[in-house]
Backbone atoms as SQL, in Angstrom:
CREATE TABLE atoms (id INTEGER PRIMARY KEY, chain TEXT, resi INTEGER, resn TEXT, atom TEXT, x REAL, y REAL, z REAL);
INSERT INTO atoms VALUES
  (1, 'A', 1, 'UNK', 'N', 0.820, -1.188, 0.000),
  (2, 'A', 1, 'UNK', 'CA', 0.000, 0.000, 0.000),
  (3, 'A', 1, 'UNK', 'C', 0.871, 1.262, 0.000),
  (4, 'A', 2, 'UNK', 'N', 2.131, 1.266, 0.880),
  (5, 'A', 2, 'UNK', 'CA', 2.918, 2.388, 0.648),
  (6, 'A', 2, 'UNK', 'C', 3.547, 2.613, -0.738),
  (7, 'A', 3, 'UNK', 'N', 3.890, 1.672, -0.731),
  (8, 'A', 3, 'UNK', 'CA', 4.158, 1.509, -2.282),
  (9, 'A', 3, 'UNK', 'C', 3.540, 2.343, -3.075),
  (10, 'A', 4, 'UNK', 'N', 2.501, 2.069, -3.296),
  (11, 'A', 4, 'UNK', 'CA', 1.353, 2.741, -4.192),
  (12, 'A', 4, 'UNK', 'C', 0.827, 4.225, -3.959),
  (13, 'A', 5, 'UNK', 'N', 1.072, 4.686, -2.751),
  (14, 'A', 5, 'UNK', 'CA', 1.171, 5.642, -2.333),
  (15, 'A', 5, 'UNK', 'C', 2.258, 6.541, -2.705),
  (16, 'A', 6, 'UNK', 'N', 3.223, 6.070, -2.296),
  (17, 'A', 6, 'UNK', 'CA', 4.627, 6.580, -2.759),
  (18, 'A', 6, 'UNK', 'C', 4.572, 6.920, -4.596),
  (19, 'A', 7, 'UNK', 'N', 4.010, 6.525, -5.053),
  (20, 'A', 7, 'UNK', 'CA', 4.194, 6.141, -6.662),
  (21, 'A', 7, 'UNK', 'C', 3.440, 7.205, -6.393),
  (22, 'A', 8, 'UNK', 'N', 1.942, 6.991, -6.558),
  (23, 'A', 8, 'UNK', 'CA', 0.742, 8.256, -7.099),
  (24, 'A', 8, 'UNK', 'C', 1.413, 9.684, -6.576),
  (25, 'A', 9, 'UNK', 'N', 2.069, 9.905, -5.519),
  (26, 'A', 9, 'UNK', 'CA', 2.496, 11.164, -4.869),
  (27, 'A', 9, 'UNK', 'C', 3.741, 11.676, -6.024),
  (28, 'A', 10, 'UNK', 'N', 4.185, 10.763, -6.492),
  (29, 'A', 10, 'UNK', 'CA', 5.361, 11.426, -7.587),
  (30, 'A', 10, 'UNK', 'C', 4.860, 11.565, -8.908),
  (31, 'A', 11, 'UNK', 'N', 4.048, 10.827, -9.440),
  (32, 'A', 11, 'UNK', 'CA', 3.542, 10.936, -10.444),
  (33, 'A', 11, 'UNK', 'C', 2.450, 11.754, -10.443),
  (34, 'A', 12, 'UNK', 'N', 2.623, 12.847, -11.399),
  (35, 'A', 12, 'UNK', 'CA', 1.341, 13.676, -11.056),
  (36, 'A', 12, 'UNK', 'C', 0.537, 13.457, -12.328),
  (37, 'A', 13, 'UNK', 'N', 0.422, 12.541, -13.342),
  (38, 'A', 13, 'UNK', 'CA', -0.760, 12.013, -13.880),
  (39, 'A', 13, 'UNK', 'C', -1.523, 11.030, -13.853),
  (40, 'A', 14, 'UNK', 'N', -3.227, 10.863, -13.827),
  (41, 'A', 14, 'UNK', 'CA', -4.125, 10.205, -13.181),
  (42, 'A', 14, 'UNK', 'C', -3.716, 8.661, -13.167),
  (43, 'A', 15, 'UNK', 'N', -3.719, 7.685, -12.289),
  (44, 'A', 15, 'UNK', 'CA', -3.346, 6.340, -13.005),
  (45, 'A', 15, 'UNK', 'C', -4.380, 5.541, -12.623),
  (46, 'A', 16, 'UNK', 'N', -4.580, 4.603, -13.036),
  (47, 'A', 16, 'UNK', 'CA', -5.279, 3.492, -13.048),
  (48, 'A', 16, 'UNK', 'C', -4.448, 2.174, -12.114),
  (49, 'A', 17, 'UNK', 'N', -5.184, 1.907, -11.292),
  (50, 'A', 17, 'UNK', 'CA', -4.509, 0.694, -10.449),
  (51, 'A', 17, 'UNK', 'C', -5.043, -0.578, -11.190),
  (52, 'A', 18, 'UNK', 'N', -4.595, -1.701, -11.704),
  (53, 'A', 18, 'UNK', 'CA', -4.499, -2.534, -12.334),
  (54, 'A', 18, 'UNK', 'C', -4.328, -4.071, -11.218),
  (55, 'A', 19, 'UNK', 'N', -5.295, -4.663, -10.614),
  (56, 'A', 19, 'UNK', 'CA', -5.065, -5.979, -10.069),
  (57, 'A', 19, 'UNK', 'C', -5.201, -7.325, -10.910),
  (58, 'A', 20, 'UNK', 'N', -4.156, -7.627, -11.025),
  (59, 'A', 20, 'UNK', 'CA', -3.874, -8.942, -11.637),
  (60, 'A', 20, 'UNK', 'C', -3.120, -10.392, -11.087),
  (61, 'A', 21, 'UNK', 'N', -3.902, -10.647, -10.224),
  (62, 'A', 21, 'UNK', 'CA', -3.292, -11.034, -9.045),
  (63, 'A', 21, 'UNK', 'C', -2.389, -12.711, -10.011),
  (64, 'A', 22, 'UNK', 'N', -2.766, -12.487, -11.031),
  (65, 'A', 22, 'UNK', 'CA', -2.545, -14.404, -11.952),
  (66, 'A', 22, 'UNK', 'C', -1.065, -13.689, -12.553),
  (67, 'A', 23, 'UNK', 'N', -1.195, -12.458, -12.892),
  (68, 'A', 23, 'UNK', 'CA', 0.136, -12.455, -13.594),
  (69, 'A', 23, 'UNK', 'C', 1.153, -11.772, -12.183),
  (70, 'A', 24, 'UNK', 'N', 0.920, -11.315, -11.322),
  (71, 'A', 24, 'UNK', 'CA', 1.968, -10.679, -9.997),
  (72, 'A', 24, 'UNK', 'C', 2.285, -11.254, -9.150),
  (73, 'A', 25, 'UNK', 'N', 1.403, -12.397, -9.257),
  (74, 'A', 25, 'UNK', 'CA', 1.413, -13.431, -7.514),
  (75, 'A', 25, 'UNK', 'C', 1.469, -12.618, -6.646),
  (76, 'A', 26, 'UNK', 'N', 0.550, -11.482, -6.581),
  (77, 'A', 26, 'UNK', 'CA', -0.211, -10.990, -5.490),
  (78, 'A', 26, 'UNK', 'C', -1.419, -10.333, -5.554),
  (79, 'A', 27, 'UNK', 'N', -2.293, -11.527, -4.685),
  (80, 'A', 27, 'UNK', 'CA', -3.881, -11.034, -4.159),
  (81, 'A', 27, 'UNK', 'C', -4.337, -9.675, -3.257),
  (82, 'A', 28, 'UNK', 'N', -4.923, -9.008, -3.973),
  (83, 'A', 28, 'UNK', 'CA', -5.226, -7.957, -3.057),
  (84, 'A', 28, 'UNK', 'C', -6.416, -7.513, -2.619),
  (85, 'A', 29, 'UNK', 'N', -7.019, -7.608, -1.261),
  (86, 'A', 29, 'UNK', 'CA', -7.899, -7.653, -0.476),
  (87, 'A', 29, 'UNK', 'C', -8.655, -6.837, -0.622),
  (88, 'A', 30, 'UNK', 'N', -9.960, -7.153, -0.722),
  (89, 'A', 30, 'UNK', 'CA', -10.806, -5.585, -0.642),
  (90, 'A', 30, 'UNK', 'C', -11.116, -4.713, 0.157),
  (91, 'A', 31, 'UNK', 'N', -9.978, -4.808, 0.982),
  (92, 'A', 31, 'UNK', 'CA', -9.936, -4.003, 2.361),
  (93, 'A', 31, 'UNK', 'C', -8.707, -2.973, 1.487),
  (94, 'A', 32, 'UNK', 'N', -7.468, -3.634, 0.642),
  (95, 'A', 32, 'UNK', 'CA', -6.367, -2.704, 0.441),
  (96, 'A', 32, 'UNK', 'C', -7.200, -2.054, -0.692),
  (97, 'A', 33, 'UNK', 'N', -7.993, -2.954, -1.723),
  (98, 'A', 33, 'UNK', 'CA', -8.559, -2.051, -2.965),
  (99, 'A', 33, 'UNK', 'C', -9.162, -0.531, -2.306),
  (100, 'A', 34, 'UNK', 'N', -10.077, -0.749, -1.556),
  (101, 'A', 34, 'UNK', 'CA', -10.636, 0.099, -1.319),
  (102, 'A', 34, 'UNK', 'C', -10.071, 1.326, -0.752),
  (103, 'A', 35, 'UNK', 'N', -9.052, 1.225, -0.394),
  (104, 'A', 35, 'UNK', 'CA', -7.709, 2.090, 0.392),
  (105, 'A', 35, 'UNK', 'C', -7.118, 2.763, -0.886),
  (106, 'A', 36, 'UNK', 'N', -7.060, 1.715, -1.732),
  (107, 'A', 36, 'UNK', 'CA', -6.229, 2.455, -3.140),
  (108, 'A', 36, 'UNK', 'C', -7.461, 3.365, -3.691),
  (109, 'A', 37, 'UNK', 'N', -8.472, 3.068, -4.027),
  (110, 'A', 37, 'UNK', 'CA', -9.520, 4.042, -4.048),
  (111, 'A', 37, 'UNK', 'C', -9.857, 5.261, -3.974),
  (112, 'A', 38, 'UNK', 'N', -8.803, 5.381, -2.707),
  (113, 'A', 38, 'UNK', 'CA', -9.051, 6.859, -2.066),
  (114, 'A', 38, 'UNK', 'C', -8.207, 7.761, -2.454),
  (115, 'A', 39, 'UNK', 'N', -6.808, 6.937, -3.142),
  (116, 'A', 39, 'UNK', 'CA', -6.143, 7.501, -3.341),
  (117, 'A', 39, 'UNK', 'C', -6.285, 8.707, -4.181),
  (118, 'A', 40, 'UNK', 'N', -6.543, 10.066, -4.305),
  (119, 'A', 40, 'UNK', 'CA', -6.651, 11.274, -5.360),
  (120, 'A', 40, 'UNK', 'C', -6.503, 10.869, -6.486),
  (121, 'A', 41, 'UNK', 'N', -5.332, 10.842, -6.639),
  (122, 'A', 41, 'UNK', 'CA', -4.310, 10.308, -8.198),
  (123, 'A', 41, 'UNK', 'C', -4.883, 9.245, -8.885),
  (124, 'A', 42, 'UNK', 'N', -5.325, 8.512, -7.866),
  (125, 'A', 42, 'UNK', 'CA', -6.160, 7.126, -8.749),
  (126, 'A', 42, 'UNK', 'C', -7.645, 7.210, -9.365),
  (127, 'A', 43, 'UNK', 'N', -7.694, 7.099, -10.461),
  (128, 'A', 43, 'UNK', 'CA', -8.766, 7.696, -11.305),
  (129, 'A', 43, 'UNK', 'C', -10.000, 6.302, -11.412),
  (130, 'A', 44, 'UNK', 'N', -9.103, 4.977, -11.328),
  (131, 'A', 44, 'UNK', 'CA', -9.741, 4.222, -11.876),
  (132, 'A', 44, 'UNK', 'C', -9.465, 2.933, -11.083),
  (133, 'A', 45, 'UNK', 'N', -10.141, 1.764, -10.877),
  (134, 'A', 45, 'UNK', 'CA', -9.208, 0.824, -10.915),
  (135, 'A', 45, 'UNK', 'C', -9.690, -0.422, -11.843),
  (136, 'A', 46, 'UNK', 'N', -9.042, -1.485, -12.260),
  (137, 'A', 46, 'UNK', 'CA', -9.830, -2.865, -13.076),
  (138, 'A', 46, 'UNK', 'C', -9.295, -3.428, -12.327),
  (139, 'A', 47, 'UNK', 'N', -10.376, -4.066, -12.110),
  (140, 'A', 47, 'UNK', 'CA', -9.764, -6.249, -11.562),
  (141, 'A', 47, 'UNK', 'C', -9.486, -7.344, -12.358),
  (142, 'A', 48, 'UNK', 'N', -9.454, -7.748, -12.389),
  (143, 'A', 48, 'UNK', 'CA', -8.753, -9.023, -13.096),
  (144, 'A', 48, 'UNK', 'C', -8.703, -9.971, -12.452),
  (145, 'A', 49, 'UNK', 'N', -9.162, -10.183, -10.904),
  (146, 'A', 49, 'UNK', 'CA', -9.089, -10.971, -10.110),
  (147, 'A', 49, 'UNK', 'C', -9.387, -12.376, -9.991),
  (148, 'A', 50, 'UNK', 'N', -10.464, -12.224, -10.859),
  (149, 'A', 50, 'UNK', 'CA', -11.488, -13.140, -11.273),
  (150, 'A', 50, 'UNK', 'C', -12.020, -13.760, -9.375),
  (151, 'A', 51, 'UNK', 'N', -12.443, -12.576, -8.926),
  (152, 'A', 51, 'UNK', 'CA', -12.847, -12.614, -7.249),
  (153, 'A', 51, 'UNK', 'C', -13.942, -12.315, -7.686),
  (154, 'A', 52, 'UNK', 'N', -15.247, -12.553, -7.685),
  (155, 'A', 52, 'UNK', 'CA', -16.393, -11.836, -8.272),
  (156, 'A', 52, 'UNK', 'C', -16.597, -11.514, -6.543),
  (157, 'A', 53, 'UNK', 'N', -16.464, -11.820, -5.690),
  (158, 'A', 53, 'UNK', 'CA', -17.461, -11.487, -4.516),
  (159, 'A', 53, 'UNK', 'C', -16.352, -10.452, -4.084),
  (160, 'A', 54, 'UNK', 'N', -15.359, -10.516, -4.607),
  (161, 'A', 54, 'UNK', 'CA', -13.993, -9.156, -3.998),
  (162, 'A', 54, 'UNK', 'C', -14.609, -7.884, -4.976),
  (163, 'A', 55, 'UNK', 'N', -14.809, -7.956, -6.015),
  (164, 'A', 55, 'UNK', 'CA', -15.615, -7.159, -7.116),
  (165, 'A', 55, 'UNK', 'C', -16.656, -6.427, -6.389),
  (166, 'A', 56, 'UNK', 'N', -18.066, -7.431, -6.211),
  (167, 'A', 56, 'UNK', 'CA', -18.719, -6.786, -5.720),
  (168, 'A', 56, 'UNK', 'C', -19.043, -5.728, -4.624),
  (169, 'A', 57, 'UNK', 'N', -18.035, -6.772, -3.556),
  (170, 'A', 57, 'UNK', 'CA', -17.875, -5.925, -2.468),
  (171, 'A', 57, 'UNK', 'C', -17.372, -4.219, -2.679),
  (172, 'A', 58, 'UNK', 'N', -16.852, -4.264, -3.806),
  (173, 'A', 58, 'UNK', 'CA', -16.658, -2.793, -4.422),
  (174, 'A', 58, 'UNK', 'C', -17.859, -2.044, -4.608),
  (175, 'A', 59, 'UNK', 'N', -18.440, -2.769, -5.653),
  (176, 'A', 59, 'UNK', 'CA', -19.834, -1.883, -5.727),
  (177, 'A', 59, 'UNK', 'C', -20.677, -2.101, -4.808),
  (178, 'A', 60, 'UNK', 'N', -21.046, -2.656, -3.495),
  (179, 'A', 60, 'UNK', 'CA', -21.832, -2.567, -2.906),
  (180, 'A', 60, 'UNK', 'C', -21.244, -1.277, -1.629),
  (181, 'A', 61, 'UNK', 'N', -20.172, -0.646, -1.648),
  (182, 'A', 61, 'UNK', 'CA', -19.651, -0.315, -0.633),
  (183, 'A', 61, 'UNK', 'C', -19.787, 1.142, -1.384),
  (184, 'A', 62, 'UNK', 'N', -19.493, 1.180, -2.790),
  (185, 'A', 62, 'UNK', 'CA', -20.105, 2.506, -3.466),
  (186, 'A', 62, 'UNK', 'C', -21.317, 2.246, -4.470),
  (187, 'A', 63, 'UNK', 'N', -22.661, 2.011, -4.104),
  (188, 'A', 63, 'UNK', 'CA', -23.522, 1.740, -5.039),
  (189, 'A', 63, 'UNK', 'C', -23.720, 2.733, -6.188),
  (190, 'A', 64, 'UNK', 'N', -23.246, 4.415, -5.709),
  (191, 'A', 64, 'UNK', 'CA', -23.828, 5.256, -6.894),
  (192, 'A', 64, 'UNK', 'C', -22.813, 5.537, -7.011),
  (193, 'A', 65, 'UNK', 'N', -22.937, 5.252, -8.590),
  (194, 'A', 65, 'UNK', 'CA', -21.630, 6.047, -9.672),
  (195, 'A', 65, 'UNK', 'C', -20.794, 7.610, -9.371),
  (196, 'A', 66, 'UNK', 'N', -21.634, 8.349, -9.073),
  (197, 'A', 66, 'UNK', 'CA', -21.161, 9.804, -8.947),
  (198, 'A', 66, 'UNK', 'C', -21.185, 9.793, -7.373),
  (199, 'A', 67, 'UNK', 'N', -20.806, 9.091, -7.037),
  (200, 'A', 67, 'UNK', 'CA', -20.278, 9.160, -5.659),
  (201, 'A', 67, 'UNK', 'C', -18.851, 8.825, -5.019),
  (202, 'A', 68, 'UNK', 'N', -18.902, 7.867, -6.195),
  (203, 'A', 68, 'UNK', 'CA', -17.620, 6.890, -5.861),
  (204, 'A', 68, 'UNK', 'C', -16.198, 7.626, -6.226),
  (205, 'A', 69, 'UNK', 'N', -14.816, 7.399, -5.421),
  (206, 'A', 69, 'UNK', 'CA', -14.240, 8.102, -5.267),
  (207, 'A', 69, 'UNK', 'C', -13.580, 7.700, -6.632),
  (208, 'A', 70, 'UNK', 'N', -13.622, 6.730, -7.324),
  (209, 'A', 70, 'UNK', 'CA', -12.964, 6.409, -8.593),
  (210, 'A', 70, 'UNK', 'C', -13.723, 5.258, -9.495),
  (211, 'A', 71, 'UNK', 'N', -13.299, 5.187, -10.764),
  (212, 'A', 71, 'UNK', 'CA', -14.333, 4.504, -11.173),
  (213, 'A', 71, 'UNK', 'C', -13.769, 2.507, -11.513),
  (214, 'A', 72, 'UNK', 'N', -14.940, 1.913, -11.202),
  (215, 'A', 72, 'UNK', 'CA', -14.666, 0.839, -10.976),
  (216, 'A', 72, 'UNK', 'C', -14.924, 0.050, -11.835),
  (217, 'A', 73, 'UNK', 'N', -13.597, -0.771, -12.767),
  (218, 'A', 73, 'UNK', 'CA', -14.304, -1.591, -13.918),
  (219, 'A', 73, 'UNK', 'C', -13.439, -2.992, -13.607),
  (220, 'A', 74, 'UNK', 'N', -14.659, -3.529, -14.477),
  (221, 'A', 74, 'UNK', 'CA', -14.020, -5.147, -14.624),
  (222, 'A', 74, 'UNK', 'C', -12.852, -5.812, -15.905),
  (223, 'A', 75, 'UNK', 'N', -12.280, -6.701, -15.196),
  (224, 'A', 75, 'UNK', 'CA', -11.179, -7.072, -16.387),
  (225, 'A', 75, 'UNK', 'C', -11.513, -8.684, -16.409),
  (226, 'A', 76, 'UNK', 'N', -12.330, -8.920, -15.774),
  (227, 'A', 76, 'UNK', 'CA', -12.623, -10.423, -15.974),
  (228, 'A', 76, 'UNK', 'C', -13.086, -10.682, -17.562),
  (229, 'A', 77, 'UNK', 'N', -13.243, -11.348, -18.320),
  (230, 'A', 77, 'UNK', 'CA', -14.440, -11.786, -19.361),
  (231, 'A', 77, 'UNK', 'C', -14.940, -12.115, -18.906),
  (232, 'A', 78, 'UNK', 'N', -15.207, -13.228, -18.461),
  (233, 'A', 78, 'UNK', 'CA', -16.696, -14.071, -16.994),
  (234, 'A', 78, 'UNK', 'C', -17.348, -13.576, -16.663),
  (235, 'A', 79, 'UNK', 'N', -16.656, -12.546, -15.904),
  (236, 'A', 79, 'UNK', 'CA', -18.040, -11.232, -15.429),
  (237, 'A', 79, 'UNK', 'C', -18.015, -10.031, -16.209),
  (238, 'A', 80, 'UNK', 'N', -18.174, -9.813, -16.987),
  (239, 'A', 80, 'UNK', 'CA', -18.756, -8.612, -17.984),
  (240, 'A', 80, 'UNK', 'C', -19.952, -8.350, -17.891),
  (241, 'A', 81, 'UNK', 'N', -21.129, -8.975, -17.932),
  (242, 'A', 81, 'UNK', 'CA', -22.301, -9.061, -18.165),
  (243, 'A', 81, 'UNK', 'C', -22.935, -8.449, -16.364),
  (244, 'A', 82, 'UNK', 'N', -22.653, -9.393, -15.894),
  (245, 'A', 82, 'UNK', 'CA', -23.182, -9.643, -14.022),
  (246, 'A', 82, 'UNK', 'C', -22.829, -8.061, -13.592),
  (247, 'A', 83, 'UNK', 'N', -21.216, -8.016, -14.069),
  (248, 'A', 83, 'UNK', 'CA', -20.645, -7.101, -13.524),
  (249, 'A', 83, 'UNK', 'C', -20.636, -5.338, -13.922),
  (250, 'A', 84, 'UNK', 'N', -21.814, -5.576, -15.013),
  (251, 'A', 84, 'UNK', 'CA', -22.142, -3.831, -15.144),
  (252, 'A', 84, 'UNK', 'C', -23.366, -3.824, -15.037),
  (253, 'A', 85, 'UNK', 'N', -24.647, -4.798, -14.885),
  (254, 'A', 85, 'UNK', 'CA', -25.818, -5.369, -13.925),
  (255, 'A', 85, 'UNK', 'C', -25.622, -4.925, -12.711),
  (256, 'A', 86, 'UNK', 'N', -24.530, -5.216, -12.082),
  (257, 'A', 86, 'UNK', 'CA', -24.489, -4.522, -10.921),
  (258, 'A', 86, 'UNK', 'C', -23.972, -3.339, -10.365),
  (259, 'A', 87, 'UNK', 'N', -23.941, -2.500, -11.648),
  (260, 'A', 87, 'UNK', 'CA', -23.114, -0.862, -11.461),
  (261, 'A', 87, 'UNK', 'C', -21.731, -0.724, -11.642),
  (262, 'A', 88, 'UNK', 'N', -20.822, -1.890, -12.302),
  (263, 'A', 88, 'UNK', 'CA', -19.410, -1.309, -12.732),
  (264, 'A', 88, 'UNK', 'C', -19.589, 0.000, -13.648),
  (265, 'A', 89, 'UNK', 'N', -18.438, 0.672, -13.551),
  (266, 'A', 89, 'UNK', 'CA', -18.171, 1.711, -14.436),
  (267, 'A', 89, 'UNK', 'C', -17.746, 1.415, -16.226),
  (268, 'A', 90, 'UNK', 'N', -17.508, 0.170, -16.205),
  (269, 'A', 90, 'UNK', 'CA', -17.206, -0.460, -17.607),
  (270, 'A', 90, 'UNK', 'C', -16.130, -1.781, -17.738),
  (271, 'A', 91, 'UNK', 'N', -15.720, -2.134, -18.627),
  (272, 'A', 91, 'UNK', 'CA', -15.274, -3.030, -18.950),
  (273, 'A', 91, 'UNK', 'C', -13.465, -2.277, -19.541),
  (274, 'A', 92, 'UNK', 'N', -12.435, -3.228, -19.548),
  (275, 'A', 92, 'UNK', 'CA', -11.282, -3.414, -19.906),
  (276, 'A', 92, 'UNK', 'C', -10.743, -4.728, -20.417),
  (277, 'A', 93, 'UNK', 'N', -10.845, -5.146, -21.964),
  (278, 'A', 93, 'UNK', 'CA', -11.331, -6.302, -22.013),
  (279, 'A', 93, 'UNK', 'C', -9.656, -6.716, -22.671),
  (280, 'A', 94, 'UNK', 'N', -9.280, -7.846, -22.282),
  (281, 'A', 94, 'UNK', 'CA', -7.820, -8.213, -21.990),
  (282, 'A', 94, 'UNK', 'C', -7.373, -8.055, -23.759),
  (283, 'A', 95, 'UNK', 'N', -8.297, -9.196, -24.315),
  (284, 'A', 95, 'UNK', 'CA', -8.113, -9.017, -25.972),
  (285, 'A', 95, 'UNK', 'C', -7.771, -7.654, -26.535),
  (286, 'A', 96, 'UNK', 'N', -9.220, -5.998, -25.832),
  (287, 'A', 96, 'UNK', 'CA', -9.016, -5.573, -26.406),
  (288, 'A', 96, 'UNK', 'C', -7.473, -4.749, -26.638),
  (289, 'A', 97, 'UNK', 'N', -6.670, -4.618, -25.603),
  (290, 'A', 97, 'UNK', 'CA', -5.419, -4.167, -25.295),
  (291, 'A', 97, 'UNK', 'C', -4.548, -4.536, -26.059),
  (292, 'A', 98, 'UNK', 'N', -4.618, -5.774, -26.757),
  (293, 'A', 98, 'UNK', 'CA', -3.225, -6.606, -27.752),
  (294, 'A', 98, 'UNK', 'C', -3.741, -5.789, -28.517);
């Protein structure tokens, strides 16, 4: 978490936090997501987690869009569908990036 902290404080353009816990070998809790969240600098974050109940717990903790301190999208394919049903901010779809 300092980490990430440390980074957004030097970098002064918006970033996107990126959890990919299959390619980093590290899981991150939706206790730390939500911490990164707050961060100013962080504009956005995608999961990739393929955690659907770590996901949700996102949107249930900010149900309205224009509230939320950043916007929350999915990187799963699996959950695309479920996961803007239940108020993601959008999709980041792995294919479309190559």
């Amino acid at each position: 978490m300092k980490y990430i902290e440390q980074i957004a404080q030097e970098i002064k353009t918006p970033l996107v936090f990126y959890n990919c816990p299959g390619m980093t070998g590290n899981k991150v809790s939706a206790e730390t997501m939500k911490k990164i969240m707050l961060i100013p600098s962080i504009k956005a974050i995608k999961d990739s987690g393929c955690d659907f109940e770590l996901f949700s717990s996102l949107l249930k903790e900010y149900p309205d869009k224009n509230n939320r301190p950043c916007s929350i999208l999915q990187g799963d394919e699996s959950a695309y569908a479920k996961s803007l049903l239940m108020g993601a901010d959008g999709l980041i779809t792995g294919a479309g990036t190559v």
